[in-house]
KESELO-401914 format. One record per residue: z, x, y of N, C-alpha, C, CB in turn; residue in one letter. Coordinates in pm, whole numbers, plus 50000, padded with zeros to 5 digits. Glycine has a CB too. Example, Ala and Ser with C-alpha at 12.3 -4.5 7.8 and 13.67 -1.06 7.14 Angstrom:
BEGIN
507805131949431507805123049550507805132049670509055113149553A
507085128549775507145136749894507875129050003505725140849940S
END
This chain:
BEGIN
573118063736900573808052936831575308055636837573328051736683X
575978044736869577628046036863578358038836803578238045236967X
579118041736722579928031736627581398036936623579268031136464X
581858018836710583058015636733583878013036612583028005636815X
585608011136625586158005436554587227999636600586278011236471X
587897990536592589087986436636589077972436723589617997636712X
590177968536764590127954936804589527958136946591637946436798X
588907951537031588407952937151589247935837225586397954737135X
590267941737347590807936837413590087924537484591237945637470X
589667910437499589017904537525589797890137563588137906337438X
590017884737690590537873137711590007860137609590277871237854X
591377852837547591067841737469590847828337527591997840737384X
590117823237443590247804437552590527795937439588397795637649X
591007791437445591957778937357591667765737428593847781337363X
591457753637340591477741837350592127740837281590657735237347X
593667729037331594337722737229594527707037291595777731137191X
593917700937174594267686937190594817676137118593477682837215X
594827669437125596277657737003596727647737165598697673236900X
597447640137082597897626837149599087629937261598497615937026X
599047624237286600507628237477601627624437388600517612537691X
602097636237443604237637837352603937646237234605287617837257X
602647652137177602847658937101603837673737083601847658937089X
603667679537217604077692837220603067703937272604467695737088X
601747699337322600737709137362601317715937470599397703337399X
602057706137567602117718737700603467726937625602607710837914X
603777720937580605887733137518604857744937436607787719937309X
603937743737388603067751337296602537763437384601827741937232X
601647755137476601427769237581602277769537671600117770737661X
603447769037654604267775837775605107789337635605787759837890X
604427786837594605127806637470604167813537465605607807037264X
602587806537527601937820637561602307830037617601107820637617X
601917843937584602427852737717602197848937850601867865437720X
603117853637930603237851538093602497840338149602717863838172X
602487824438099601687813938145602227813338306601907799238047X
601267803938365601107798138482599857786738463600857809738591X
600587774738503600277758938489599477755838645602007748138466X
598387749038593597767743638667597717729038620596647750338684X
599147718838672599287710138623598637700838694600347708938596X
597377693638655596847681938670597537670638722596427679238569X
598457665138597599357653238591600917653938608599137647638466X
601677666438629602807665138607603687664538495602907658538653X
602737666838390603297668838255604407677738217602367672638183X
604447690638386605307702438311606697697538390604707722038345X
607067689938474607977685238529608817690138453607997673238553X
609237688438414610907683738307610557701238220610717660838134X
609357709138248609967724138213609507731638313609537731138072X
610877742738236611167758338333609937764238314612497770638277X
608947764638418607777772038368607627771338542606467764238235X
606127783638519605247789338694604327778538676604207808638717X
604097772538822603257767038813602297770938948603707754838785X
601147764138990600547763439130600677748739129598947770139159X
600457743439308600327731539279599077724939260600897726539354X
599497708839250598877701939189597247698939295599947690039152X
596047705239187595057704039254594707691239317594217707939187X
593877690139479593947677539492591957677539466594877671839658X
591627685539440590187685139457589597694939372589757687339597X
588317689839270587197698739217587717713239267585587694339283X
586927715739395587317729239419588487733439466586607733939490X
589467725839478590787732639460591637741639364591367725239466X
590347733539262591257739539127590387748539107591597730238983X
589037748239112587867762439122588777774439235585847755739224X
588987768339310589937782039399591377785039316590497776339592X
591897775539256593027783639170592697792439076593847775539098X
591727786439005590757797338897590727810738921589237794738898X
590227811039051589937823539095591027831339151588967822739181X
592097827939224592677832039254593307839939112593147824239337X
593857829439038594297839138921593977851838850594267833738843X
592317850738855591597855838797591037867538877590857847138754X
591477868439049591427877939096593067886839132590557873939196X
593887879739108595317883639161595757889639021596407869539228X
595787881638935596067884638812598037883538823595217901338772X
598797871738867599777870738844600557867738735599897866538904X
599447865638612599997859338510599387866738399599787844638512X
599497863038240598657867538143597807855038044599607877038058X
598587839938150598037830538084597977823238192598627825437967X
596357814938174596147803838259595607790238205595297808338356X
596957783138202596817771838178596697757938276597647772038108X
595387747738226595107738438296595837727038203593587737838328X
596587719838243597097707638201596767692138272598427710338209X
596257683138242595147684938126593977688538227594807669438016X
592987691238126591597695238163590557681338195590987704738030X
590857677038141589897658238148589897650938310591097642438024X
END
């Protein structure tokens, strides 16, 4: 038997949603080290990393991964997800 204590390091997933112009993407761009997988062009008008704009299902399944195998960032954000 083994008994742990302490926080255990574990990637978070966040949904945030509300109406367009709220402030969601300015919100996750103060995550640590984001990188935008902008859908729509929402991040235009900010200083932020982005990849470009997926043109296909698995385009954006290959950005996924790429991130998730390169690890260039500490946040991966999809704008929007819908």
């Amino acid at each position: 038997m083994n008994i742990t204590k302490g926080k255990i390091a574990k990637a978070q997933k966040i949904c945030i949603y509300g109406p367009e112009g709220i402030g969601k993407s300015t919100l996750a761009s103060k995550f640590p080290d984001p990188v935008f997988i902008d859908t729509e062009g929402s991040t235009n008008n900010m200083d932020v990393a982005r990849l470009d704009k997926p043109s296909s299902w698995t385009m954006l399944q290959q950005q996924i991964n790429f991130v998730k195998q390169q690890k260039p960032c500490k946040t991966i954000v999809i704008d929007t997800i819908d």
